[in-house]
KEVEX-773866 format. One line per 8 residues: number of its first residue (from 1); their letters; for each residue z, y, x of C-alpha. Coordinates in Angstrom, 3 decimals, always signed. Example, Ala and Ser with C-alpha at 12.3 -4.5 7.8 and 13.67 -1.06 7.14 Angstrom:
BEGIN
1> AS> +7.800 -4.500 +12.300; +7.140 -1.060 +13.670 .
// end
This chain:
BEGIN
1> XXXXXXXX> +265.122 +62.651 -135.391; +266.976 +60.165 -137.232; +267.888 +56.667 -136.834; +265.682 +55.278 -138.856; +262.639 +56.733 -136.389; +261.199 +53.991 -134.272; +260.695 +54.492 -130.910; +259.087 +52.260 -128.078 .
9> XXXXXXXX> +259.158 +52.547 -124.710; +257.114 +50.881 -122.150; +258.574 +50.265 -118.910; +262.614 +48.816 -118.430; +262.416 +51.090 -114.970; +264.579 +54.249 -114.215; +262.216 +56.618 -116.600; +262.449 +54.146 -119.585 .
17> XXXXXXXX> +266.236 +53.393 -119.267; +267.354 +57.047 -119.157; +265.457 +57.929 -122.014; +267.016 +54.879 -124.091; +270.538 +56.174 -123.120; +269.616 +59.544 -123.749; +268.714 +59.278 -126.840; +271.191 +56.707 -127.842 .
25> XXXXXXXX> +271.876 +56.296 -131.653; +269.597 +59.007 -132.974; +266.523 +56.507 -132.734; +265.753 +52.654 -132.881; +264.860 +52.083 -129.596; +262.693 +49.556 -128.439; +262.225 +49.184 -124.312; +259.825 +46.868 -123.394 .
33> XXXXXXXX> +260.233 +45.399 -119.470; +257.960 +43.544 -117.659; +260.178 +42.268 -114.835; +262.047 +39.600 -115.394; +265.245 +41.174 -113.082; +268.216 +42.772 -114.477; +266.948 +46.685 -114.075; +267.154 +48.212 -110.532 .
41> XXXXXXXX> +267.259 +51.297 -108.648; +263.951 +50.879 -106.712; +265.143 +53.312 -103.759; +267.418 +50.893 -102.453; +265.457 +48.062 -102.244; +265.222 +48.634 -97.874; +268.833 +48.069 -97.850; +268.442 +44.870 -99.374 .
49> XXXXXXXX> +265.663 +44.310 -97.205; +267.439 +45.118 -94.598; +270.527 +43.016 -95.432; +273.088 +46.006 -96.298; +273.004 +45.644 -99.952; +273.047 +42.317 -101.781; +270.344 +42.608 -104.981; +273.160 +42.909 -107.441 .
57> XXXXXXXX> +274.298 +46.021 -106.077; +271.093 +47.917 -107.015; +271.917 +46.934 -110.562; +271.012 +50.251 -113.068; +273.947 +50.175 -115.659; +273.047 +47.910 -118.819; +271.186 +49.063 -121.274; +272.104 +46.562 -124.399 .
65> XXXXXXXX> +270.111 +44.944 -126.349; +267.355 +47.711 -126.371; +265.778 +45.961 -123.905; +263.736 +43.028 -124.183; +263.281 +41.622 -120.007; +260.345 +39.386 -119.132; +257.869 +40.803 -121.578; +254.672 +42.255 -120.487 .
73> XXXXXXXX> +252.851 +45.578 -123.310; +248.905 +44.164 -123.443; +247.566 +46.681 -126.154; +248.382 +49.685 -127.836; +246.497 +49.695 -130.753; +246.830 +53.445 -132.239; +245.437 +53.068 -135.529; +248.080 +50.596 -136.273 .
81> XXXXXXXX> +250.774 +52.455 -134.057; +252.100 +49.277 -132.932; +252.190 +47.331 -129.061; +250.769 +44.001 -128.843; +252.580 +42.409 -126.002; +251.991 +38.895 -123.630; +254.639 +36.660 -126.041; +252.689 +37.008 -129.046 .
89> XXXXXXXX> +255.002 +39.882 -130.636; +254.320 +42.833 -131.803; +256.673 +45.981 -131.798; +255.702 +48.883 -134.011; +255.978 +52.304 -133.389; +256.353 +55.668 -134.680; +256.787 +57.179 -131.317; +255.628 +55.827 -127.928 .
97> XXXXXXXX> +257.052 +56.460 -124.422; +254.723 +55.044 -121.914; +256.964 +54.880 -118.838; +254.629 +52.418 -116.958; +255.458 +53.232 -113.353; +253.305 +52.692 -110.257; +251.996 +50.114 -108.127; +251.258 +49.447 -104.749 .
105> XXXXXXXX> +248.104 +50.809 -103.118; +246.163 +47.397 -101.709; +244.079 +49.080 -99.130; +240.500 +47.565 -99.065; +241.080 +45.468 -95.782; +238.240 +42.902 -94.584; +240.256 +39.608 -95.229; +242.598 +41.031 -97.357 .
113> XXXXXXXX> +241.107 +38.750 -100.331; +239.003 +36.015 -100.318; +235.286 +36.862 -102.528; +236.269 +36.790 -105.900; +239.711 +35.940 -105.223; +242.931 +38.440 -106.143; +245.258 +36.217 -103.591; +247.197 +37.964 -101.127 .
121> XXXXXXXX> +247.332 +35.641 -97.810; +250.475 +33.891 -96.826; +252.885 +36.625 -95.000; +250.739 +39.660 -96.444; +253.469 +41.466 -98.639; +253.575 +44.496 -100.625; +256.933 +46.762 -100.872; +257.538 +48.254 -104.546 .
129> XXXXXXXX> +259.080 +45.922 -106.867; +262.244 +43.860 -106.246; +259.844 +40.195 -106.394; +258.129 +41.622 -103.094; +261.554 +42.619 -101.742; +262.922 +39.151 -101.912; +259.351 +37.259 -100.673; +259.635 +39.705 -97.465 .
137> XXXXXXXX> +263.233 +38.994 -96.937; +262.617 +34.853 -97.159; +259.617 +35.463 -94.780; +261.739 +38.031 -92.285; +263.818 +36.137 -89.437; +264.523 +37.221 -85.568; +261.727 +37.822 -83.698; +259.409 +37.404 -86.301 .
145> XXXXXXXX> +256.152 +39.583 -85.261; +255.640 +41.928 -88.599; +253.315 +44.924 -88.570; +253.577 +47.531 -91.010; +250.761 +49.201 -92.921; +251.029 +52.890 -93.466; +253.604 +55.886 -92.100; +254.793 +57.289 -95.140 .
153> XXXXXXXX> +257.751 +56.912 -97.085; +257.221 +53.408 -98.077; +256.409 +52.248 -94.773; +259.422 +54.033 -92.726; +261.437 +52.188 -94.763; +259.966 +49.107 -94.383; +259.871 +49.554 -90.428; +263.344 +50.136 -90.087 .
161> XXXXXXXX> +264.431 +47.528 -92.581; +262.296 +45.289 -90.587; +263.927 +45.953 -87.384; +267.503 +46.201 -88.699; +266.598 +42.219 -89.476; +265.280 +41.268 -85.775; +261.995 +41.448 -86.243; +259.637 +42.902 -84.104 .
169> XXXXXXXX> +258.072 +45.377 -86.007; +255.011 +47.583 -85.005; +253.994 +50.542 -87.165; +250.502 +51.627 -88.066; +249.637 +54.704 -89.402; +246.345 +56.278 -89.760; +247.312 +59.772 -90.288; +248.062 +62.204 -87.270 .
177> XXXXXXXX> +252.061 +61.312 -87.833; +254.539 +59.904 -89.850; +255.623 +61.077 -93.408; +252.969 +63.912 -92.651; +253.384 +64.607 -96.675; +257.281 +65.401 -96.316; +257.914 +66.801 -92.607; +256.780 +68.758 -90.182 .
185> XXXXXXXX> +255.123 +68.250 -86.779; +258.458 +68.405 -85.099; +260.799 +66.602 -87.831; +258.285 +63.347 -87.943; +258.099 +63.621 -83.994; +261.853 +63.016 -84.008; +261.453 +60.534 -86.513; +259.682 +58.320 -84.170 .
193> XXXXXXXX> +261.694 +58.932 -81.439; +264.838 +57.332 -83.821; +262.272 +54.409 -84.482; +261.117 +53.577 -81.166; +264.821 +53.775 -79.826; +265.233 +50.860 -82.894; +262.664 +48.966 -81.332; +259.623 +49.917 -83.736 .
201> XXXXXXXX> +256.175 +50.062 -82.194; +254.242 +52.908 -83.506; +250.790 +53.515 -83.720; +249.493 +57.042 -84.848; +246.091 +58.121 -85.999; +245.473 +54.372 -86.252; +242.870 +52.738 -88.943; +243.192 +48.903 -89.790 .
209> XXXXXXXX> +239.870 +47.786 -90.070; +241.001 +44.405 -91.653; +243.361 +41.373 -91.108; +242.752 +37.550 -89.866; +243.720 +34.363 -91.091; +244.212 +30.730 -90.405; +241.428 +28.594 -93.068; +242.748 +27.485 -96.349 .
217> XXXXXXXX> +245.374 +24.223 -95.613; +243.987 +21.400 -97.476; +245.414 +19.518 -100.161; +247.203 +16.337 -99.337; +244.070 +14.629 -101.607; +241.762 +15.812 -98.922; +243.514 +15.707 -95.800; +244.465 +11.643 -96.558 .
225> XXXXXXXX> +240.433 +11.737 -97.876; +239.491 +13.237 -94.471; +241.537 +10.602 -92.903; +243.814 +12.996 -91.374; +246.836 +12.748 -93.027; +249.072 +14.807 -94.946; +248.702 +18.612 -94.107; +250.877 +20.380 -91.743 .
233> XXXXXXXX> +254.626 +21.293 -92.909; +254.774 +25.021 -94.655; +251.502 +25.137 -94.815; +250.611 +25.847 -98.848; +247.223 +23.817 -100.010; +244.249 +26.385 -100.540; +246.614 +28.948 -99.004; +245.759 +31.415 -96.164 .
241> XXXXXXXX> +247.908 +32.642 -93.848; +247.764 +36.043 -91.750; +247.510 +35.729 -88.214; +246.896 +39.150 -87.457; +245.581 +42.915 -88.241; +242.847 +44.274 -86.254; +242.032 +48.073 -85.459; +239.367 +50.180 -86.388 .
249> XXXXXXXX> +238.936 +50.183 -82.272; +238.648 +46.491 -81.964; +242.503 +45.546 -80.776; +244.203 +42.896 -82.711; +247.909 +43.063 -83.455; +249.560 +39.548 -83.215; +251.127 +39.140 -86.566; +253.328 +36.492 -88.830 .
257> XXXXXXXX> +254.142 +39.087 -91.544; +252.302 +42.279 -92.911; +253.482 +44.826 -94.960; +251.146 +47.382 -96.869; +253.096 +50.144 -97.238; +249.799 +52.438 -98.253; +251.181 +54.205 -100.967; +251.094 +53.474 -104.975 .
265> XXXXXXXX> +249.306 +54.744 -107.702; +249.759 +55.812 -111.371; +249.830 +52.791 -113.411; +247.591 +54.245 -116.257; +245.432 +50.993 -117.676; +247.245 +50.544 -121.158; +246.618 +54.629 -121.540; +243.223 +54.298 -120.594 .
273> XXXXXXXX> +242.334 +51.306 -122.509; +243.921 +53.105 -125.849; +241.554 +55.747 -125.168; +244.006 +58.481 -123.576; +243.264 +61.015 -120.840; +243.864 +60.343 -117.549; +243.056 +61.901 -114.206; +245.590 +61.364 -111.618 .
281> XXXXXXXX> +247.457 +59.993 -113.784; +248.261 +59.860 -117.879; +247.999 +63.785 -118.808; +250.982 +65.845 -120.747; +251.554 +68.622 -121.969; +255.118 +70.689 -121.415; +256.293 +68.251 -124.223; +255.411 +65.564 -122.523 .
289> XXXXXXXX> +252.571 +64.266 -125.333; +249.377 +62.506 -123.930; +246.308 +63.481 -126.027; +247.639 +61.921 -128.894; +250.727 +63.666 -130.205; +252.741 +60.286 -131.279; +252.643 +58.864 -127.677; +254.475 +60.409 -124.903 .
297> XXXXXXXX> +254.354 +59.538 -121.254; +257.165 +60.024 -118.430; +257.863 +59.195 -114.713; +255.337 +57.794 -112.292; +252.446 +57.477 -114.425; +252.931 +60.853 -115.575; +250.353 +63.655 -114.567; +251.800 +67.292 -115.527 .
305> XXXXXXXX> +249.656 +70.680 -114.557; +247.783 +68.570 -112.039; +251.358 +67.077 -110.304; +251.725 +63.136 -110.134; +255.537 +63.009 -108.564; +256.858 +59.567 -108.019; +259.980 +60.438 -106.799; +263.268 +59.140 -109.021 .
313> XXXXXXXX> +264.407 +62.706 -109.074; +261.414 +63.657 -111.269; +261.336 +60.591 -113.238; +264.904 +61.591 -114.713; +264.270 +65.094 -115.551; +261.367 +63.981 -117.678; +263.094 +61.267 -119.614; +266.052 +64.155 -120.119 .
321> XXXXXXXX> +263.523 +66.546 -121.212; +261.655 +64.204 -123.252; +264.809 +63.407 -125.090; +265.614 +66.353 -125.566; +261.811 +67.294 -127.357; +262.579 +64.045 -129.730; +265.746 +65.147 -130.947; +265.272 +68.479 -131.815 .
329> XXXXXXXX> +265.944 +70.074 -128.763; +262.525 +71.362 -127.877; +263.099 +72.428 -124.114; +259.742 +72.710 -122.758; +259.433 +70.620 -119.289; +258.319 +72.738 -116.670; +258.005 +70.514 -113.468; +260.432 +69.435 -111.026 .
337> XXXXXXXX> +261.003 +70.782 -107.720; +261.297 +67.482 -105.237; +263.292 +66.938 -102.870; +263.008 +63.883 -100.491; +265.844 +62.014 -98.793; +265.810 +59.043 -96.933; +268.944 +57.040 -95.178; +268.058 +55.213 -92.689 .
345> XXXXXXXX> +271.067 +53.133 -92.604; +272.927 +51.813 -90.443; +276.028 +53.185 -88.106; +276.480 +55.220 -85.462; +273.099 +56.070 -83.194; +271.614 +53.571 -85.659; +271.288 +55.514 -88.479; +269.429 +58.872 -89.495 .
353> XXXXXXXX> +269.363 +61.006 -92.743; +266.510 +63.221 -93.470; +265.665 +65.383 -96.522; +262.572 +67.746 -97.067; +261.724 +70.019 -99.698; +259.454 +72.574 -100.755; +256.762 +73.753 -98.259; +257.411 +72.278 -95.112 .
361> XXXXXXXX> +254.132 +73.838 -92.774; +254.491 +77.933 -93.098; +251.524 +79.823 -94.353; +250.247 +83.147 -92.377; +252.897 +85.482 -92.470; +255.797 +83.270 -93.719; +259.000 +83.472 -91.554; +260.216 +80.121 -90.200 .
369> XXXXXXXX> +263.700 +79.525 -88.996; +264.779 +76.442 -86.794; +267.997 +75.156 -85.199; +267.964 +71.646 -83.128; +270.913 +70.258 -80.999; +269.490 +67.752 -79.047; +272.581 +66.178 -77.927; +273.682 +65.519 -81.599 .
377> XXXXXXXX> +269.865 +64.477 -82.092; +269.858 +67.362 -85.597; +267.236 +69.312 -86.683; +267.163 +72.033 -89.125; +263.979 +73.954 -90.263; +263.384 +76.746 -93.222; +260.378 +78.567 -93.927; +260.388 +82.273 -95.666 .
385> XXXXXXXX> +258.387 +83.736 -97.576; +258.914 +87.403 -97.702; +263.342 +87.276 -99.128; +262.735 +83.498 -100.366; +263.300 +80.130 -99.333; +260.525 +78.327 -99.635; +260.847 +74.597 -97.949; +262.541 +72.839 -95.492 .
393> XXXXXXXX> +263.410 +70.311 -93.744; +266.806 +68.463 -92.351; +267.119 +65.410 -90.309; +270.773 +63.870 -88.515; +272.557 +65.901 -90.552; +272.663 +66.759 -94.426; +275.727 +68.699 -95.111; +273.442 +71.690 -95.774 .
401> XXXXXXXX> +271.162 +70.033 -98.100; +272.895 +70.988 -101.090; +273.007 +74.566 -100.357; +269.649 +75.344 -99.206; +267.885 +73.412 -101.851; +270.397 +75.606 -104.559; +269.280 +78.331 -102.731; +265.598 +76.967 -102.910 .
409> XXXXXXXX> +265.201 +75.894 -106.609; +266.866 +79.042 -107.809; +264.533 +81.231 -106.195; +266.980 +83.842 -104.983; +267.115 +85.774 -101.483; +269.261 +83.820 -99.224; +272.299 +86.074 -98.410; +273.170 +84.254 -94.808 .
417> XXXXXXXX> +270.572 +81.990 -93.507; +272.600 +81.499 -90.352; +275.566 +80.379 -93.206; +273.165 +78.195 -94.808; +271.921 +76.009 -91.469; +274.551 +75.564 -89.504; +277.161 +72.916 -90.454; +279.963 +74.498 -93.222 .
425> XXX> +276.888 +75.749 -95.071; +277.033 +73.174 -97.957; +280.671 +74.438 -98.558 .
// end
């Protein structure tokens, strides 16, 4: 590829910027962000949220003047390889990288939205993008009553944010446990023992049926036309406010702020309205190409042989590989092998690392291998299959991480197991 070879790349997240720096001077890059921040590393946003880390510090390194902040892709018109975007400019093309990224799951919830409104209620927040980081952490204050909406990842992380703030958080999950996706029975069971200790209330195998709400405030036009005055102080005009969440079994949760941390999906409606195929989410190839060869398609919004990752760990590989494929390189991308980890932060009994890879819950015949010290609150699972390693799982203490999942992605026998688990493993 030479210089002269115009490529555009939708989405200023981690995908979009790697790929830029990647390829550096053997392309005229174009990268096209919607949010108006200075790029971010999305992981960390619950240590801002929970006060650790100022915003600044989640700052990605600056990628130049390829990017263009604040400005929103609207069509992709094909025919005319070229992106119509929100300001009225248009950036053509001779190679797109759709790097679109996710959003957050809005779970259909009975008062969630007024009919025919798209309005989130006052103190109903999503958790993905740095905007909902900094509305949650102006709404968050000591013993402020905030209930979170979903167990996984997302919602963890919001939890113990939360209640690193003073809040008084409860936890609802509708699955059988917490980060069922990632850890095992035993792993997520100590999990929520580190959360309750933080003062997190936790509610398992839990389904919100749907949320209340105070009426709409009126404007101050009304209220003086109503003779009452003007309306009450923080109260927006035409705004709802949440009040509360009630359960599937008819209890009602007391609550000033809600989080839904229900999960995200593929943000695939540029590709869809240009005509690609999606499933999941946009479909590649090993190359990365969508179903038209000139348009390529990386991170979160990426579907490749039926896997959807949306971990940061896969969104870099791809934007390596993909550089690679448009400079020559041609190394086929073969999928990533994920590995989770989570801090959550703090010091001392406050804090717990866990990381989880591969296949966590053994099959018939697999082997599994566990060590626990209760006293130093660790926990340290494998699982075998035949003379490999095929998952695990780590919480309290990581040393061994880097070890096992070297031992894990390379696919070789492990030579000392016992080596491996206990504590000088990883060196």
């Amino acid at each position: 590829m030479t210089s002269e070879k115009r490529v555009v790349v939708i989405g200023g997240g981690l995908a979009g910027l790697r790929l830029a720096s990647r390829l550096g001077t053997a392309a005229t890059v174009t990268v096209l962000g919607e949010e108006t921040h200075v790029p971010y590393n999305r992981v960390l946003l619950a240590e801002v949220l929970a006060g650790r880390y100022a915003p600044e510090v989640t700052a990605l390194p600056s990628p130049g003047p390829v990017l263009r902040r604040g400005v929103r892709a609207v069509r992709v018109d094909r025919a005319e390889q070229a992106v119509h975007c929100d300001d009225g400019t248009v950036a053509p093309y001779d190679t797109l990288v759709l790097a679109t990224g996710s959003n957050a799951v809005l779970p259909p919830l009975r008062g969630l939205f007024e009919p025919d409104g798209r309005e989130l209620p006052e103190g109903v927040h999503a958790f993905r993008t740095m905007d909902d980081c900094l509305a949650l952490s102006a709404a968050v204050r000591p013993e402020v009553r905030a209930v979170v909406i979903g167990g996984g990842l997302l919602g963890v992380s919001a939890a113990r944010a939360l209640a690193a703030r003073g809040a008084v958080v409860v936890l609802a999950q509708q699955g059988e446990r917490l980060m069922e996706r990632q850890l095992d029975a035993d792993a997520s069971a100590l999990l929520a023992t580190h959360l309750t200790e933080l003062g997190v209330e936790i509610h398992t195998e839990c389904r919100v049926r749907g949320l209340t709400t105070t009426a709409p405030a009126p404007s101050a036009f009304e209220a003086r036309g109503a003779g009452g005055g003007a309306p009450a102080a923080g109260a927006a005009p035409g705004q709802r406010r949440v009040t509360g969440v009630e359960l599937a079994d008819g209890y009602r949760l007391e609550a000033d702020v809600v989080v839904l941390a229900c999960g995200v999906r593929p943000r695939t409606g540029l590709a869809q309205a240009a005509g690609l195929e999606i499933r999941k989410g946009i479909l590649v190839d090993d190359e990365l190409r969508t179903s038209d060869p000139r348009i390529h398609a990386i991170g979160d919004c990426a579907e490749h042989a039926g896997q959807v990752y949306g971990l940061a760990g896969a969104a870099l590989e791809q934007a390596d590989a993909l550089a690679a494929v448009l400079t020559g390189g041609r190394a086929p991308y073969t999928g990533t092998r994920a590995l989770t980890r989570l801090t959550l932060g703090g010091t001392g009994d406050d804090s717990l690392d866990l990381a989880a890879f591969g296949e966590t819950t053994p099959r018939p015949g697999d082997d599994v291998v566990a060590l626990a010290d209760g006293t130093r609150r660790t926990y340290r699972k494998v699982v075998l299959r035949g003379d490999r390693l095929v998952g695990g799982v780590l919480l309290g203490e990581l040393s061994t991480v880097g070890a096992l999942a070297r031992t894990w992605e390379g696919g070789e026998p492990p030579h000392d197991l016992f080596h491996l688990l206990t504590d000088d493993g990883g060196h």
